[in-house]
Each structure stands twice: as structure tokens, then as C-alpha cells.
PDB file of N, CA, C, O and CB in Angstrom:
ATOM      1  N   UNK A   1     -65.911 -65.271 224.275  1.00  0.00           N
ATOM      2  CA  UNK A   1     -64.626 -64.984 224.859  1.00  0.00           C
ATOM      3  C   UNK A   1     -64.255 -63.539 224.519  1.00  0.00           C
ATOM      4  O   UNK A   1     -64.370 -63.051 223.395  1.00  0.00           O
ATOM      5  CB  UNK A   1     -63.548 -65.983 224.355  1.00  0.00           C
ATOM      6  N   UNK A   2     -63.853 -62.980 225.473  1.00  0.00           N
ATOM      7  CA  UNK A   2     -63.033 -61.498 225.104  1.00  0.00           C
ATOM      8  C   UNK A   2     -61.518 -61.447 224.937  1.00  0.00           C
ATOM      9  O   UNK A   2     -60.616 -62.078 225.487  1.00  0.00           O
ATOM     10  CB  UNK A   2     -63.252 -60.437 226.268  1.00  0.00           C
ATOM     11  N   UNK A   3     -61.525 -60.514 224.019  1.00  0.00           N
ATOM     12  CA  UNK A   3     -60.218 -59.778 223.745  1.00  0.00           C
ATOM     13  C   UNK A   3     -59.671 -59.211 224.214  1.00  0.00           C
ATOM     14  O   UNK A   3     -60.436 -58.408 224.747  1.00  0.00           O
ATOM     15  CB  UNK A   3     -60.062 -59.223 223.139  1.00  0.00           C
ATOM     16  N   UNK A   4     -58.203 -58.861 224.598  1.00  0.00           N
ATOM     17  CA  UNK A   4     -57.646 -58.352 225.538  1.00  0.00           C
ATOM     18  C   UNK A   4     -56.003 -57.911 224.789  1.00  0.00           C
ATOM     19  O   UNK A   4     -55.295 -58.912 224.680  1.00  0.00           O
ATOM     20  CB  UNK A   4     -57.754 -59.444 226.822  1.00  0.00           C
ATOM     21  N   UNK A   5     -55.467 -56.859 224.381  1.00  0.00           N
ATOM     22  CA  UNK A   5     -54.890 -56.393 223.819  1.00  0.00           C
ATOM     23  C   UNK A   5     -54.002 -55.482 224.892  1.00  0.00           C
ATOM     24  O   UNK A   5     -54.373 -54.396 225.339  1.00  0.00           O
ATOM     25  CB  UNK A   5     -55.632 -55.970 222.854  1.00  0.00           C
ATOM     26  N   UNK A   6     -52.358 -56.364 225.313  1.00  0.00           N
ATOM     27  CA  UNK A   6     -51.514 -55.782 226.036  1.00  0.00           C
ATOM     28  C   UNK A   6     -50.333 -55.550 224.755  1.00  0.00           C
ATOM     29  O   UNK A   6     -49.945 -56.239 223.812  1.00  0.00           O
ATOM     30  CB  UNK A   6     -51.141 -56.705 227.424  1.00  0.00           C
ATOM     31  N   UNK A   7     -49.904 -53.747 225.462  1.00  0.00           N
ATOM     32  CA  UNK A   7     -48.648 -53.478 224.622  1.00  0.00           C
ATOM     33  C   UNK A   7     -47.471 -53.609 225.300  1.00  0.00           C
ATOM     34  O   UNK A   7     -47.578 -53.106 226.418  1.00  0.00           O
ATOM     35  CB  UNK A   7     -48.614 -52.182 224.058  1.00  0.00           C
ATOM     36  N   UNK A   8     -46.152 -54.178 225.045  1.00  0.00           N
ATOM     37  CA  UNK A   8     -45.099 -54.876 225.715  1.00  0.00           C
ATOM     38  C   UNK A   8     -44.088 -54.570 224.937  1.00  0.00           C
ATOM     39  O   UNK A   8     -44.210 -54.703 223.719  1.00  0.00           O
ATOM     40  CB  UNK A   8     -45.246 -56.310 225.918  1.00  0.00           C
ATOM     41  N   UNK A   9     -42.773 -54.055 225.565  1.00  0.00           N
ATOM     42  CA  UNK A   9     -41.936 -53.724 224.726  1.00  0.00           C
ATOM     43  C   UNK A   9     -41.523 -55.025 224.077  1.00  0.00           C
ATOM     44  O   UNK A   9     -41.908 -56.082 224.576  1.00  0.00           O
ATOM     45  CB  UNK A   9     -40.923 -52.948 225.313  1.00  0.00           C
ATOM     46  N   UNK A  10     -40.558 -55.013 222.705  1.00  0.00           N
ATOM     47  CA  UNK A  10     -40.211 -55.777 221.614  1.00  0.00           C
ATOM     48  C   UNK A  10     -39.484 -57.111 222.344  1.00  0.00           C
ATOM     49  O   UNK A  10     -39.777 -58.286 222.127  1.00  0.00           O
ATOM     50  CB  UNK A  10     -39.233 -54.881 220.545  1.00  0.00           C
ATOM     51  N   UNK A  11     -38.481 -56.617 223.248  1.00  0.00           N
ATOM     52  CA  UNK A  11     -37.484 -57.323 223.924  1.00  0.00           C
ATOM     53  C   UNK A  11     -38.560 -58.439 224.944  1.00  0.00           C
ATOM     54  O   UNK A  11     -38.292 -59.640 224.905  1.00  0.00           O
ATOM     55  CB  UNK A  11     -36.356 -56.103 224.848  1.00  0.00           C
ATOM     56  N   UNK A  12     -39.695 -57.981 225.782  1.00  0.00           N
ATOM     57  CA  UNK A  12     -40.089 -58.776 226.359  1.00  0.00           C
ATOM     58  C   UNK A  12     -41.089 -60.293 225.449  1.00  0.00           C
ATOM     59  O   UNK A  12     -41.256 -61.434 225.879  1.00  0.00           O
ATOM     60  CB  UNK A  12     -40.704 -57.863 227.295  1.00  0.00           C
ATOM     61  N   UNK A  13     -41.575 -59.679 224.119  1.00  0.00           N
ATOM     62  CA  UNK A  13     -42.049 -60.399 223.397  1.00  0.00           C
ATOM     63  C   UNK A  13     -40.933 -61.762 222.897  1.00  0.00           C
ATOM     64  O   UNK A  13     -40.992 -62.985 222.768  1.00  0.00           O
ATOM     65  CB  UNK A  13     -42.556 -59.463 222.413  1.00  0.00           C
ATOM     66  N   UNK A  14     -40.045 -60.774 222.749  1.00  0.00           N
ATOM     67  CA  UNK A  14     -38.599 -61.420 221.977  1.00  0.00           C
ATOM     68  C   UNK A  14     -38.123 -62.946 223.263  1.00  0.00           C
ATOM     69  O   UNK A  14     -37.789 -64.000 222.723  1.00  0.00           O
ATOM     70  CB  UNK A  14     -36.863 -59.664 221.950  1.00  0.00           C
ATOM     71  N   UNK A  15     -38.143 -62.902 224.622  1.00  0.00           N
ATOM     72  CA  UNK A  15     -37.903 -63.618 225.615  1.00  0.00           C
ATOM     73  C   UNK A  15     -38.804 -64.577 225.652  1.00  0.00           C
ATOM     74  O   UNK A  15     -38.539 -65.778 225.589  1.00  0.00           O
ATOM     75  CB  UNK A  15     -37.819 -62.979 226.668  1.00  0.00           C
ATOM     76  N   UNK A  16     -40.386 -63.881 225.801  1.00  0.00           N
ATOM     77  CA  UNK A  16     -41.710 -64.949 225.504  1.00  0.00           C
ATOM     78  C   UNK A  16     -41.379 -66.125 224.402  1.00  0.00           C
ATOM     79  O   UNK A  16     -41.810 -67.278 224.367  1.00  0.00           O
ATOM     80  CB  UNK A  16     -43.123 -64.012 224.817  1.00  0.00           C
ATOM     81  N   UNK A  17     -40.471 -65.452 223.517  1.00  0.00           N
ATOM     82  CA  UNK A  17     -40.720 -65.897 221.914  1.00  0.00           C
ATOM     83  C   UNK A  17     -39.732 -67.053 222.397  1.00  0.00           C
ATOM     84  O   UNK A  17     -40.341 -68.121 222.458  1.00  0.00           O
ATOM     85  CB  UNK A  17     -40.191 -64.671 220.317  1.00  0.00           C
ATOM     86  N   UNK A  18     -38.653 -67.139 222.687  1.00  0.00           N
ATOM     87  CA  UNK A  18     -37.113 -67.689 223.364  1.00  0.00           C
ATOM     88  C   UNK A  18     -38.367 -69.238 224.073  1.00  0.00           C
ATOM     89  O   UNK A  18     -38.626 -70.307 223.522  1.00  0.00           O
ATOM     90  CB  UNK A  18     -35.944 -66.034 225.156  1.00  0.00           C
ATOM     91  N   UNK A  19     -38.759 -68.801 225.152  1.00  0.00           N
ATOM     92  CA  UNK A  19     -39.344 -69.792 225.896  1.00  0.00           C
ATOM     93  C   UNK A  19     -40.145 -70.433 225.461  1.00  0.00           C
ATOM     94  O   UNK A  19     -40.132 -71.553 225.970  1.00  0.00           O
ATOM     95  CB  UNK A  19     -39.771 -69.513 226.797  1.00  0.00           C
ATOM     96  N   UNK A  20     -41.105 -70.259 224.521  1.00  0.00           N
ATOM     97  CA  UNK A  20     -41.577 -71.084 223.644  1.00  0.00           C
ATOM     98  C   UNK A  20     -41.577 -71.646 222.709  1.00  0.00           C
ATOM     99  O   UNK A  20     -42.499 -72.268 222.182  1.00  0.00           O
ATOM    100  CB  UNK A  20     -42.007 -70.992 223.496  1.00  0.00           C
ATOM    101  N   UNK A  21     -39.704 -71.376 222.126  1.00  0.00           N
ATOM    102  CA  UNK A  21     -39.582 -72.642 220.966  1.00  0.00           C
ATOM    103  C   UNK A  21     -38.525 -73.523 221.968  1.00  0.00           C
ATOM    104  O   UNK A  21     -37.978 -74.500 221.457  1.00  0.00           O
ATOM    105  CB  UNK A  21     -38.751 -72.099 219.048  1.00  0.00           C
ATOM    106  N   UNK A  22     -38.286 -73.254 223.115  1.00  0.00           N
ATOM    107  CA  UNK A  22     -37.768 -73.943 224.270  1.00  0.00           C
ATOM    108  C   UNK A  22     -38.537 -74.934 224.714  1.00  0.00           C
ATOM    109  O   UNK A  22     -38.073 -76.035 225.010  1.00  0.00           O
ATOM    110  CB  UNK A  22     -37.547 -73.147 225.293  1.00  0.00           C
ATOM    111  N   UNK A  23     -39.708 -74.647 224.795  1.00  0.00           N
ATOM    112  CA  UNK A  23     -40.983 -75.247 225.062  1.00  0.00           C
ATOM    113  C   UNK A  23     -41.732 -75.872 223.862  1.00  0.00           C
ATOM    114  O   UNK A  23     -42.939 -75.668 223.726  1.00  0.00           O
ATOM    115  CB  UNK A  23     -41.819 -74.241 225.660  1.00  0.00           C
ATOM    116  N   UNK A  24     -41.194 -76.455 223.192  1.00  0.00           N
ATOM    117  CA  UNK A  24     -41.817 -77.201 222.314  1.00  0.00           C
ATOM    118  C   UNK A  24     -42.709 -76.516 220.864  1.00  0.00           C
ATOM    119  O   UNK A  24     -43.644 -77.093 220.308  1.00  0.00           O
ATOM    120  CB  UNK A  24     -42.668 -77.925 223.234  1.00  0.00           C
ATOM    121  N   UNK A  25     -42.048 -74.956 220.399  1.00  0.00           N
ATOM    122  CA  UNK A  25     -42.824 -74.299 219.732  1.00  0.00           C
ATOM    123  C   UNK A  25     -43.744 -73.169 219.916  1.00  0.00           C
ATOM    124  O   UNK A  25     -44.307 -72.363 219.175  1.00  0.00           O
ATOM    125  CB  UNK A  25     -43.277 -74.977 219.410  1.00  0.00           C
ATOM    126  N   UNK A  26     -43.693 -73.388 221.082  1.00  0.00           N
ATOM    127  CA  UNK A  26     -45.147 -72.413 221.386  1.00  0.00           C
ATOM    128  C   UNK A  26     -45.363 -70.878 221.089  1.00  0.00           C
ATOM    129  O   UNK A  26     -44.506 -70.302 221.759  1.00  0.00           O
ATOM    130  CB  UNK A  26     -45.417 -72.398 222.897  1.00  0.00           C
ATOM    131  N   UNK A  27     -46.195 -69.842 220.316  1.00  0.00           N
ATOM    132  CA  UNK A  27     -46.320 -68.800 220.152  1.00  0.00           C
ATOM    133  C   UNK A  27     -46.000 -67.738 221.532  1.00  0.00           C
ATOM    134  O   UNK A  27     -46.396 -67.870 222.690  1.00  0.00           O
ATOM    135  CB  UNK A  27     -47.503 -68.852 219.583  1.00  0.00           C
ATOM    136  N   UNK A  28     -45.347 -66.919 221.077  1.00  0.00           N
ATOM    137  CA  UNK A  28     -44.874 -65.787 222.419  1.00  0.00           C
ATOM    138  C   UNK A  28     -46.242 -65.329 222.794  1.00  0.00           C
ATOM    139  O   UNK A  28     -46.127 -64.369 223.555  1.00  0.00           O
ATOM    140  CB  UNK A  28     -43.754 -64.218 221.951  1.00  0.00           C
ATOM    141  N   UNK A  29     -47.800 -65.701 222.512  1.00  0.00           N
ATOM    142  CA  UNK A  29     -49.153 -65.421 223.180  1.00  0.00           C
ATOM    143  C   UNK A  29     -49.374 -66.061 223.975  1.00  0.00           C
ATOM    144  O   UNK A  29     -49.751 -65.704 225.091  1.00  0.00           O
ATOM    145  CB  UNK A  29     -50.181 -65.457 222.589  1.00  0.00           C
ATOM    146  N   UNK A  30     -49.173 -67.296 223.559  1.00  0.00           N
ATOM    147  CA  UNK A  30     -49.744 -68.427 224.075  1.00  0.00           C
ATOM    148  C   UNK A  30     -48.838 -68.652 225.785  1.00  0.00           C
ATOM    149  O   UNK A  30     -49.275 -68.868 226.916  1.00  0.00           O
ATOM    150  CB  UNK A  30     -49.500 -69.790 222.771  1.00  0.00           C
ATOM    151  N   UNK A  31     -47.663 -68.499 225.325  1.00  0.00           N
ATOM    152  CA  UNK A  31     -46.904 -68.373 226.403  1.00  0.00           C
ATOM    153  C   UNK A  31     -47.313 -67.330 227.640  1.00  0.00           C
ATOM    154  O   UNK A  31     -47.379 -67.662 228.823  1.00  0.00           O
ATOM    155  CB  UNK A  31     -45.687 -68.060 225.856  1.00  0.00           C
ATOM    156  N   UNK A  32     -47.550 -66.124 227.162  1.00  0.00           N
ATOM    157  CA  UNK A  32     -47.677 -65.071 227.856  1.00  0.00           C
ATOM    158  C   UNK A  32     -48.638 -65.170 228.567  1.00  0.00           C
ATOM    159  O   UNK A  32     -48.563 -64.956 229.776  1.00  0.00           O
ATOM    160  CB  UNK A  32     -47.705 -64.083 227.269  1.00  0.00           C
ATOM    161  N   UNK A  33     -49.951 -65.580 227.848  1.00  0.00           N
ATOM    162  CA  UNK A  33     -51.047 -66.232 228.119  1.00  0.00           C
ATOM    163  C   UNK A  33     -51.386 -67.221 229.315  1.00  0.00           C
ATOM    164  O   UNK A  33     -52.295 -67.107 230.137  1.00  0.00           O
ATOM    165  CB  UNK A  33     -51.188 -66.779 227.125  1.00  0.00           C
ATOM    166  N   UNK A  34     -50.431 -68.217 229.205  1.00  0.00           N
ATOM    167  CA  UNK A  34     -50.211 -69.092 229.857  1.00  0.00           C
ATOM    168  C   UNK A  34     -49.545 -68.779 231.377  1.00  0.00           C
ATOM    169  O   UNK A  34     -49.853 -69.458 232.356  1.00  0.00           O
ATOM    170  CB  UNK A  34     -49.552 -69.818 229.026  1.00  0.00           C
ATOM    171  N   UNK A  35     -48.629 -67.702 231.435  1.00  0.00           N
ATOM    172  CA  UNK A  35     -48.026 -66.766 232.196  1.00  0.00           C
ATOM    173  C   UNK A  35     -48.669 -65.826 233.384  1.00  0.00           C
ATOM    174  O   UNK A  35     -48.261 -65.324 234.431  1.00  0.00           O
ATOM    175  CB  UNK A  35     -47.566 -66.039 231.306  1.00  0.00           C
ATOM    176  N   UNK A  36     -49.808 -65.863 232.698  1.00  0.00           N
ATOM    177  CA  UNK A  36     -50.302 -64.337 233.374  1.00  0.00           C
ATOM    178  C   UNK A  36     -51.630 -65.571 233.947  1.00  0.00           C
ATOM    179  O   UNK A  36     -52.373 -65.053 234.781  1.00  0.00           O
ATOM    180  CB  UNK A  36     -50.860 -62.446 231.910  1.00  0.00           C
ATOM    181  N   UNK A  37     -51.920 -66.782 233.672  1.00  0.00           N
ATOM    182  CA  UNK A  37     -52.847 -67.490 234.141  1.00  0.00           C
ATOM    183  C   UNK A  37     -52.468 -67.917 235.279  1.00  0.00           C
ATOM    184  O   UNK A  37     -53.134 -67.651 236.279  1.00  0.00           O
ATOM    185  CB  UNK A  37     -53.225 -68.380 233.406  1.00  0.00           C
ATOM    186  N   UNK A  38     -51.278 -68.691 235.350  1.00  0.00           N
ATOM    187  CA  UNK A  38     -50.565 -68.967 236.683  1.00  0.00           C
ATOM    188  C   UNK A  38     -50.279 -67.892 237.254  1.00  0.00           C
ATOM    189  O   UNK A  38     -50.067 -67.984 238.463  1.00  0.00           O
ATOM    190  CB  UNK A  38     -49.388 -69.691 236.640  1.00  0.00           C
ATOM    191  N   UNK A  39     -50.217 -67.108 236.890  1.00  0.00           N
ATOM    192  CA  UNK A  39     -50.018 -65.746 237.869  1.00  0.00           C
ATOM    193  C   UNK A  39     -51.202 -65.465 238.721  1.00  0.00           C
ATOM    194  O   UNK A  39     -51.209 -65.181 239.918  1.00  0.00           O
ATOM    195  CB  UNK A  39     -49.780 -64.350 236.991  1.00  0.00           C
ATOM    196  N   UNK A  40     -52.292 -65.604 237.828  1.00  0.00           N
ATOM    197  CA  UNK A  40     -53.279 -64.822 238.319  1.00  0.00           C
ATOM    198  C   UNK A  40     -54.013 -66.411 239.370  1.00  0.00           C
ATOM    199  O   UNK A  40     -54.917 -66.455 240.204  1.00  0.00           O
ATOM    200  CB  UNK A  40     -54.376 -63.912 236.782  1.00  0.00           C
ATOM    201  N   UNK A  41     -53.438 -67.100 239.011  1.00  0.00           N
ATOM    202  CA  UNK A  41     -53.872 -68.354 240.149  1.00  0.00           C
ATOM    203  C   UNK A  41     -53.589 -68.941 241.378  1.00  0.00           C
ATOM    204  O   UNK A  41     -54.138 -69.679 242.196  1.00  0.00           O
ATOM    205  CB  UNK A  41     -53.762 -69.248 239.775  1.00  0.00           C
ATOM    206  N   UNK A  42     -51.754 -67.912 241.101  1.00  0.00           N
ATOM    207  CA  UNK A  42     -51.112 -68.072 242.351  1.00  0.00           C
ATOM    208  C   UNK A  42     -51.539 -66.330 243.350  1.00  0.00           C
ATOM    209  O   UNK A  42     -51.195 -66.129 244.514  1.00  0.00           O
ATOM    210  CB  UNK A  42     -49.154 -68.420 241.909  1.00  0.00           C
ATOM    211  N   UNK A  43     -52.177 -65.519 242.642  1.00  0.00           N
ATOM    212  CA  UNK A  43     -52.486 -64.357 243.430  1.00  0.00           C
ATOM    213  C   UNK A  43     -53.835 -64.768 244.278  1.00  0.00           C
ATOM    214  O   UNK A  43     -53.862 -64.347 245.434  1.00  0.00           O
ATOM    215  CB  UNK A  43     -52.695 -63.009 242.433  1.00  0.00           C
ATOM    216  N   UNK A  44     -54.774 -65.419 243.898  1.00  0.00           N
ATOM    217  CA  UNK A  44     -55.795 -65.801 243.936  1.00  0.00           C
ATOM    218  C   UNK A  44     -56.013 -66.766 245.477  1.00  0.00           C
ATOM    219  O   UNK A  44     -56.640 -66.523 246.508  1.00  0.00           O
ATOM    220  CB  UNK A  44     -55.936 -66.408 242.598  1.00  0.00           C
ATOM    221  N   UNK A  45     -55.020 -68.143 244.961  1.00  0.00           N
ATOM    222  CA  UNK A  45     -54.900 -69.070 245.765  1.00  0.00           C
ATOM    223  C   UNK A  45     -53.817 -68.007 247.462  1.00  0.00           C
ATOM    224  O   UNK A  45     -53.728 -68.641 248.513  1.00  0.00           O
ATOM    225  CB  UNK A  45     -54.003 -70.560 244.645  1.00  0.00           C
ATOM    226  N   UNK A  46     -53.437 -67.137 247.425  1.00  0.00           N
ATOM    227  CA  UNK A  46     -52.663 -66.247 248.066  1.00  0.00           C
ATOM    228  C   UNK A  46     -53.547 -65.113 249.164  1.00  0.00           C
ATOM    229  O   UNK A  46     -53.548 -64.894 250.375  1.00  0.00           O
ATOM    230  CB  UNK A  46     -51.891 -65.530 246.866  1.00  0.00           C
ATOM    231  N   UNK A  47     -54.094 -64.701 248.241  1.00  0.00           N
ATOM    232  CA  UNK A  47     -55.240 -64.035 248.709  1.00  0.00           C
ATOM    233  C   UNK A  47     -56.343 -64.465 249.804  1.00  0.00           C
ATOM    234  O   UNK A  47     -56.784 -63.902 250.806  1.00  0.00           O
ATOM    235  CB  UNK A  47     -55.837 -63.855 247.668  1.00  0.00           C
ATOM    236  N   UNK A  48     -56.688 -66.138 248.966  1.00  0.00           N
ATOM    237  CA  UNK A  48     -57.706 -66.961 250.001  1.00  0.00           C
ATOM    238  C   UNK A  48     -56.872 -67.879 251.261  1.00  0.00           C
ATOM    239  O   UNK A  48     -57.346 -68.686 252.060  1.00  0.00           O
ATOM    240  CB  UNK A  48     -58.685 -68.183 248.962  1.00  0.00           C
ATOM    241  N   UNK A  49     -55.389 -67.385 251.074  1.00  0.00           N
ATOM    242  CA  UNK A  49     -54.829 -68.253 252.450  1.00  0.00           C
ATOM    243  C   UNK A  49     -54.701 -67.077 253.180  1.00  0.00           C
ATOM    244  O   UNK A  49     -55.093 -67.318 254.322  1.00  0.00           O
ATOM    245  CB  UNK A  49     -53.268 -69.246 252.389  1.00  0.00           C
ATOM    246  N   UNK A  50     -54.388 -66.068 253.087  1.00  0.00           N
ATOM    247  CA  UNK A  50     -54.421 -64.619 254.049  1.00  0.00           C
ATOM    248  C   UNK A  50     -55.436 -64.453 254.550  1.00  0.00           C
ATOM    249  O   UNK A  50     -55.416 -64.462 255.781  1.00  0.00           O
ATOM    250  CB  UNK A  50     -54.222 -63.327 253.471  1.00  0.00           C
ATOM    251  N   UNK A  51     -56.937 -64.201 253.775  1.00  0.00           N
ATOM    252  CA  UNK A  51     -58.110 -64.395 254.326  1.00  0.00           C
ATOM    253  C   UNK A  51     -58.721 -65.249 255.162  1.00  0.00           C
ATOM    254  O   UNK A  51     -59.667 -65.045 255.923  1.00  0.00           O
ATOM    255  CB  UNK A  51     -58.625 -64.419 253.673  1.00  0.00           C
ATOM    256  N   UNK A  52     -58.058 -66.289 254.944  1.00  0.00           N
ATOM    257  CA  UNK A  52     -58.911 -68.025 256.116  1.00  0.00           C
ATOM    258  C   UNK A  52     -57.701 -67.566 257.918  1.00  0.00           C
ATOM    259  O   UNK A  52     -57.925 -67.826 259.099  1.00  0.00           O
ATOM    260  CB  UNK A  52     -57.914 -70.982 254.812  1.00  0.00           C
ATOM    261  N   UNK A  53     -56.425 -66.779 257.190  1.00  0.00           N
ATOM    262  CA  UNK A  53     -55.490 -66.658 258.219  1.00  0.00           C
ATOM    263  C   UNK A  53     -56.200 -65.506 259.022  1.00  0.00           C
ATOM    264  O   UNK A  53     -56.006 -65.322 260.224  1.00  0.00           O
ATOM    265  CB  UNK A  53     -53.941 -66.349 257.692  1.00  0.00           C
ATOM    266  N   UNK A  54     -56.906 -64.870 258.368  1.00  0.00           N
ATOM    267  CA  UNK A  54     -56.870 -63.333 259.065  1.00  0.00           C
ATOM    268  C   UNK A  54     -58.201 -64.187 259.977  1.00  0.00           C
ATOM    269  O   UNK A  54     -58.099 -64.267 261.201  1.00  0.00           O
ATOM    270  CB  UNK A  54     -57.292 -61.439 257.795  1.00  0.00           C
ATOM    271  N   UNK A  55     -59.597 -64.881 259.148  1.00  0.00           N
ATOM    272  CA  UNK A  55     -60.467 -65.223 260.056  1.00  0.00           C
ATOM    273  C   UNK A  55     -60.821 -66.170 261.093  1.00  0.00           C
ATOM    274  O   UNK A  55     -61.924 -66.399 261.590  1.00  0.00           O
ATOM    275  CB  UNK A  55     -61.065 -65.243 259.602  1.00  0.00           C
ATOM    276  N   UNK A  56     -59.423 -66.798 261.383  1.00  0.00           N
ATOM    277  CA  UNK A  56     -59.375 -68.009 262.368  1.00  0.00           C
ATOM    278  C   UNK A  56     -59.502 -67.455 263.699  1.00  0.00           C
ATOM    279  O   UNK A  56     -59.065 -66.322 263.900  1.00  0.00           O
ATOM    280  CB  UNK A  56     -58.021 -68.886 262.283  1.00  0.00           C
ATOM    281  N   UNK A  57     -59.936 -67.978 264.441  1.00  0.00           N
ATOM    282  CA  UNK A  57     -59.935 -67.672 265.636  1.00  0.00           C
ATOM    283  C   UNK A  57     -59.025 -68.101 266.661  1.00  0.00           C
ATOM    284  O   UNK A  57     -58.717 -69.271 266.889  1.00  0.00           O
ATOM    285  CB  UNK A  57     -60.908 -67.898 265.924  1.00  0.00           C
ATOM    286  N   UNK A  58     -58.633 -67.127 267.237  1.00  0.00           N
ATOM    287  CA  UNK A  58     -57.513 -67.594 268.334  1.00  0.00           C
ATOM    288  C   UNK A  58     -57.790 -67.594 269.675  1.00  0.00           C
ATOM    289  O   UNK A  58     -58.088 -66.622 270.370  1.00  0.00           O
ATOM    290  CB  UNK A  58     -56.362 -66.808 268.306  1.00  0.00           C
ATOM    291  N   UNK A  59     -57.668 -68.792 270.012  1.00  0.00           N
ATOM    292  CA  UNK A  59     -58.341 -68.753 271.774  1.00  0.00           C
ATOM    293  C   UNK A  59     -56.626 -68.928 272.709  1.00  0.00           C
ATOM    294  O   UNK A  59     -55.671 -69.560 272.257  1.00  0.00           O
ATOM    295  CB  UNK A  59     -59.851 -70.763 272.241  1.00  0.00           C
ATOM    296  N   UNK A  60     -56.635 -68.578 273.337  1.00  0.00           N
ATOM    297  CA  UNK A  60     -55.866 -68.514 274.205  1.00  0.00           C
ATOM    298  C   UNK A  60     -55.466 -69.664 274.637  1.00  0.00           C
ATOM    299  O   UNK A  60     -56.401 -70.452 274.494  1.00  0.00           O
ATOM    300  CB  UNK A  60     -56.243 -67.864 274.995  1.00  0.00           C
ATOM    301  N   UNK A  61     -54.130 -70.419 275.311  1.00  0.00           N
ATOM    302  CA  UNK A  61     -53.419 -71.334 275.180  1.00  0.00           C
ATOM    303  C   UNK A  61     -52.774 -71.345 277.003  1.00  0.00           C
ATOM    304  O   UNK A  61     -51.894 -70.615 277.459  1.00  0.00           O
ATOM    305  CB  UNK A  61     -52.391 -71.044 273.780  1.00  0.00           C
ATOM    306  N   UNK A  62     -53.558 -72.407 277.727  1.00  0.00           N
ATOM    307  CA  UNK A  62     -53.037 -72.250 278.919  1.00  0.00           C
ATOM    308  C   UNK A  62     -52.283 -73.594 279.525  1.00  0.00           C
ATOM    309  O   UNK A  62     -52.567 -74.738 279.170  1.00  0.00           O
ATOM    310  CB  UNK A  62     -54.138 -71.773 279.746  1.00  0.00           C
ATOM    311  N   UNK A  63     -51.533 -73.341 280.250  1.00  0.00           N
ATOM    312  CA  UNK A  63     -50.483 -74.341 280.220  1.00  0.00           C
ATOM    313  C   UNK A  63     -50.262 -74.456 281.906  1.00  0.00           C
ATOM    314  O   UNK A  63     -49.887 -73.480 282.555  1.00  0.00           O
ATOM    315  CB  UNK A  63     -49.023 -73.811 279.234  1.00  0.00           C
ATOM    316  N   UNK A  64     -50.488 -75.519 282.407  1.00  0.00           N
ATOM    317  CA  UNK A  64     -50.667 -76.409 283.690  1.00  0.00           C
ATOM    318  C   UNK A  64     -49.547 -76.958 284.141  1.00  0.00           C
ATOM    319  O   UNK A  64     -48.936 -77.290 283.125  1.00  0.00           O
ATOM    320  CB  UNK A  64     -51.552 -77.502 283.536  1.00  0.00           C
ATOM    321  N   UNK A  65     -48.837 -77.286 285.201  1.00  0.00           N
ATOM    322  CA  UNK A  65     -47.461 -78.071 285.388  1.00  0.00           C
ATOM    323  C   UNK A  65     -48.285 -79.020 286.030  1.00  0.00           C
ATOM    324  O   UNK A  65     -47.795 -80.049 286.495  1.00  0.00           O
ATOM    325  CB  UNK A  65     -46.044 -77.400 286.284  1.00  0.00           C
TER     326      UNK A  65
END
């Protein structure tokens, strides 16, 4: 596993810190951690619905009375 070392001002740690004894204890890492995973899952899952959108094919739509 790699290491990954973000610097964050005091105040945003301090909020992390808030939400995770809100959350049952949890370290302001673990949180952050946890944060930036759903993030990066909802960019992801975002990305591959734009892409399936951009490659659909559109046929033309004709309409008869």
C-alpha cells in the first residue's frame, strides 16, 4: 500500500475531527479517507455515464399519422 501525505489547513482537519466523533469516534484520517473515496467513486461512476451517453447512437425518429 502507498502513502499519501495531504497538507490541509488546521480548521479543515478540526471539521473532519467534528464528524467523526459524530460518527461514532472515527479519526479525522479515516474520515477524510473515507471522503475522498466516495468522491473519487462518484467522479468515476460520472465519467462512465457521460461516456456510454456520448457513445450511443442516435437514429432518427419518424413519425406516421
Amino acid at each position: 500500500m502507498k502513502t499519501v501525505t495531504l497538507q490541509i489547513p488546521d480548521y479543515v482537519f478540526d471539521f473532519y475531527g467534528e464528524i467523526g466523533k459524530r460518527a461514532g469516534g472515527l479519526s479525522p484520517e479515516k474520515v477524510i479517507a473515507g471522503s475522498l473515496f466516495q468522491l473519487a467513486g462518484e467522479l468515476s461512476r460520472n465519467a462512465i455515464h457521460t461516456q456510454e451517453k456520448a457513445n450511443q447512437i442516435k437514429y432518427p425518429v419518424f413519425y406516421t399519422a
